[in-house]
Structure formats: structure tokens, C-alpha cells
C-alpha positions as CSV (number, residue, x, y, z in Angstrom):
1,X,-19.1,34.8,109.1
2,X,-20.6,35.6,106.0
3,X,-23.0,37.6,104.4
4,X,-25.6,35.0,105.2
5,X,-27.2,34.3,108.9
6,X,-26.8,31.2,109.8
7,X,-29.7,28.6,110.1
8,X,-30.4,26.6,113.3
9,X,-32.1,23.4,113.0
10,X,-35.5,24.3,114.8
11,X,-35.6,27.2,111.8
12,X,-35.1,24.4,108.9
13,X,-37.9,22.3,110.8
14,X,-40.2,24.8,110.8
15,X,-39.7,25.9,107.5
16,X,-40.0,22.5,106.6
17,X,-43.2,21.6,108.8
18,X,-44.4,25.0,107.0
19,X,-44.3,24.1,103.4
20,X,-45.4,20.4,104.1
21,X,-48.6,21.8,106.1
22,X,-48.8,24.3,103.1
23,X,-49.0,21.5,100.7
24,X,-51.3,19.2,102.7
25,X,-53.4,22.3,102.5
26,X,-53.7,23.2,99.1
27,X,-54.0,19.2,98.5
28,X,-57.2,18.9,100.9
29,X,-58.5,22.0,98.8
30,X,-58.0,20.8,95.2
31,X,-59.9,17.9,96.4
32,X,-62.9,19.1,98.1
33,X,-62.9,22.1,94.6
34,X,-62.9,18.8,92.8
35,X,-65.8,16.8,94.6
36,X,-68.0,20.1,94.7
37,X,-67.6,20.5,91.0
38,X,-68.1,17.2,90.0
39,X,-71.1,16.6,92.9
40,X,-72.4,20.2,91.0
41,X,-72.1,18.2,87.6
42,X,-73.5,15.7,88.3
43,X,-76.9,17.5,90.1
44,X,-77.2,19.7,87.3
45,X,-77.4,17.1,84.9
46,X,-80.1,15.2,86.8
47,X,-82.5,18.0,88.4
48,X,-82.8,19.6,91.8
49,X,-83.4,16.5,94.6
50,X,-82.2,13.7,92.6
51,X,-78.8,13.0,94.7
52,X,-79.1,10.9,97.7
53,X,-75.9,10.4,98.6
54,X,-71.9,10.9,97.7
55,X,-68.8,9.7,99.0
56,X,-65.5,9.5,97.8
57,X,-65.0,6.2,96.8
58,X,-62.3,3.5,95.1
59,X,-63.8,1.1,92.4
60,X,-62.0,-2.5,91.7
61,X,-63.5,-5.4,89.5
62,X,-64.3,-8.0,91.9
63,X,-62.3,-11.1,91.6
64,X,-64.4,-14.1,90.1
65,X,-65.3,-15.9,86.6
66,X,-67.1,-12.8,85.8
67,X,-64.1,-10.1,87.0
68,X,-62.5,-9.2,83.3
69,X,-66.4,-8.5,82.3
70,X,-66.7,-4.8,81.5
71,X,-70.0,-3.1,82.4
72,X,-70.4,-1.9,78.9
73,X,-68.5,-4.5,76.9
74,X,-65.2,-2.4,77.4
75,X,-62.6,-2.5,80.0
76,X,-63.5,-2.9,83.8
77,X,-64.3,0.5,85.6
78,X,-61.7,0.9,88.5
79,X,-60.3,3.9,90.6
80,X,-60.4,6.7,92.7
81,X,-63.9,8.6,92.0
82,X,-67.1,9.7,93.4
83,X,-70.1,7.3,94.5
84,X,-73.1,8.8,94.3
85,X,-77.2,7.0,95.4
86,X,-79.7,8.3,93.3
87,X,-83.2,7.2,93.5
88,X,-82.8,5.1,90.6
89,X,-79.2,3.1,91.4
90,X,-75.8,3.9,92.1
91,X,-73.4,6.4,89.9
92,X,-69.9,6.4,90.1
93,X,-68.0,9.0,88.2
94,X,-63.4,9.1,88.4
95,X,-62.1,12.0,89.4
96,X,-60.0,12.3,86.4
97,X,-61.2,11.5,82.9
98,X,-64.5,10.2,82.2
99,X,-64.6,6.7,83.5
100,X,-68.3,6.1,85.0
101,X,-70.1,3.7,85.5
102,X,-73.9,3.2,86.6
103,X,-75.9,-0.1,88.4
104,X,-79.5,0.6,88.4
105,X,-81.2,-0.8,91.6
106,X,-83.3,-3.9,89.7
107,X,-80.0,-4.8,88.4
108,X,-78.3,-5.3,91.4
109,X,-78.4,-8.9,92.9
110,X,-76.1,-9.3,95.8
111,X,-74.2,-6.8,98.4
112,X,-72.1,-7.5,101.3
113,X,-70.1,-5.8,103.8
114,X,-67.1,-7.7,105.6
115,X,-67.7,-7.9,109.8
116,X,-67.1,-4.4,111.3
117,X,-64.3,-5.4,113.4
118,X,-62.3,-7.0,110.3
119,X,-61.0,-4.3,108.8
120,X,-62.0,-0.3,110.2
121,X,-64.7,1.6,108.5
122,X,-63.1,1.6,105.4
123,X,-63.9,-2.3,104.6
124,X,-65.1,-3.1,100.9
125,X,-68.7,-3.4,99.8
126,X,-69.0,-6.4,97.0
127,X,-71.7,-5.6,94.7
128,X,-72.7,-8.0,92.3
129,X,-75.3,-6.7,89.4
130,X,-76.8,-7.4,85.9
131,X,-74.7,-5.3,83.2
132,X,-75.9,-4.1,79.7
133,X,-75.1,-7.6,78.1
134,X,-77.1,-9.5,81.1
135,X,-74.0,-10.9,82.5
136,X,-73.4,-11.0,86.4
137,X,-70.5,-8.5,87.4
138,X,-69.3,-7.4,90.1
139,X,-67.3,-4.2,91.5
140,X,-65.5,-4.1,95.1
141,X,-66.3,-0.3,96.7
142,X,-64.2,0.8,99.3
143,X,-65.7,3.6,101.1
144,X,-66.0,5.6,104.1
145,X,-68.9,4.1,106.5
146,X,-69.5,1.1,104.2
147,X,-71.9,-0.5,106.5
148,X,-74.0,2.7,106.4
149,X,-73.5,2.6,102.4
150,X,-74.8,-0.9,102.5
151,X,-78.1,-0.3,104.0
152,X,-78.7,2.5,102.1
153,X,-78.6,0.7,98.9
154,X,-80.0,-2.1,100.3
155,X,-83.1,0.0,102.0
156,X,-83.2,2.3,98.7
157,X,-82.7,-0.2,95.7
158,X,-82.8,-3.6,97.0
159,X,-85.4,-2.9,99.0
160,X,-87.8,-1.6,96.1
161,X,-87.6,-5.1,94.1
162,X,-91.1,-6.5,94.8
């Protein structure tokens, strides 16, 4: 025997199952820093009350003749970001960089959810809009409680056009 103890197996499992809980951890907190900062960000920019909403959300260009369309005349806005209603429309900012995007609620023509059963609470919303160069476009949101997300637009936004 050496001048090292040995190790049993259940020691290297839990010294595994420690640093992989450790990790998962410090992973869930850089994320929720990251959300509160940007959620802050975003509220100071716009005044006290003006946020409706946020989630976490992922952003991909529907598919269609209007897909490679670019909301500003540049390329598609896609990722892993944060959705957030405002009174006015619907603002989504990536968690890295500055990629963001915003639909105002007149410019919004079409939003659908898939059935409920289809595919967990995480389905897709398609949202089809108006961008800057009046061209139809269209982004696919994948959110948590999409169906909720979809009435909420559609009472908040939609709902408004008179």
C-alpha cells in the first residue's frame, strides 16, 4: 500500500455526482444572472410598467417564400434569447450579442399554436408579421406555455386592431 488511500467506487460517484450537481448549479445561476440583467436592461430602457411579459425563448425564420426575408433587410433573427410583451408588440433580445428583433402589434397578421397534445408545452408559436420593408415574414417561437403566449398576444396586440 502506498502513500495514497485508496478510492472505492461509491467515493468516485459521489465525487462525480458532486461536481456535476456543482456545475448544473452554477449553469442554472449564470442563466437566471443573465435573464435578470437583460429583463433589468431592457425595463430601464423603456420606463417603470412597460414589460408585460418575458420568457426565455428560441427564434427560427419560419419556413416559406418569405423565410430568407430579414426583418431589417439583414440576415434572419434566430436563437436562444429573451421574449418579452410590451404594450406596444413583442421584443426579443439573444442572450449573447445584440441580435433583436421587434413586431409591433398592427404589424402582426397571423399567429398559431400547434394542438396541445402534439408536442408538450414547449410547441412552436408561428407568427407571421409586416417588417420594415412591408414584406410578410414570419419567425417560429418556441417557448414555455406557448398557448398561454398565444393569447396573450392575441388578447394584447391582435386584439387592439379595430
Amino acid at each position: 500500500v502506498g502513500p495514497y488511500p485508496m478510492v472505492s467506487p461509491l467515493d468516485l460517484l459521489a465525487l462525480i455526482g458532486l461536481v456535476l450537481g456543482t456545475l448544473a448549479a452554477a449553469a442554472f445561476l449564470a442563466f437566471a444572472v443573465v435573464r435578470w440583467r437583460l429583463a433589468r436592461r431592457i425595463a430601464s430602457a423603456l420606463g417603470p410598467g412597460k414589460i408585460v411579459m418575458t420568457a426565455p425563448a428560441r427564434l427560427a425564420p419560419l419556413v416559406g417564400p418569405s423565410a430568407g426575408d430579414a426583418p431589417s433587410g439583414g440576415e434572419p433573427v434566430g436563437g436562444w434569447g429573451l421574449l418579452v410583451l410590451l404594450p406596444a408588440g413583442l421584443y426579443f433580445h439573444s442572450w449573447f450579442g445584440d441580435r433583436e428583433l421587434f413586431v409591433a402589434g398592427p404589424s402582426i397578421t397571423y399567429i398559431g399554436v400547434p394542438d396541445p397534445g402534439s408536442r408538450g408545452a414547449r410547441g412552436p408559436i408561428a407568427l407571421r408579421y409586416l417588417n420594415a420593408a412591408a414584406k410578410e415574414d414570419g419567425i417560429a417561437i418556441r417557448l414555455p406555455y406557448a398557448e398561454q403566449w398565444a393569447a396573450a398576444i392575441r388578447s394584447r396586440l391582435i386584439g387592439r386592431k379595430s
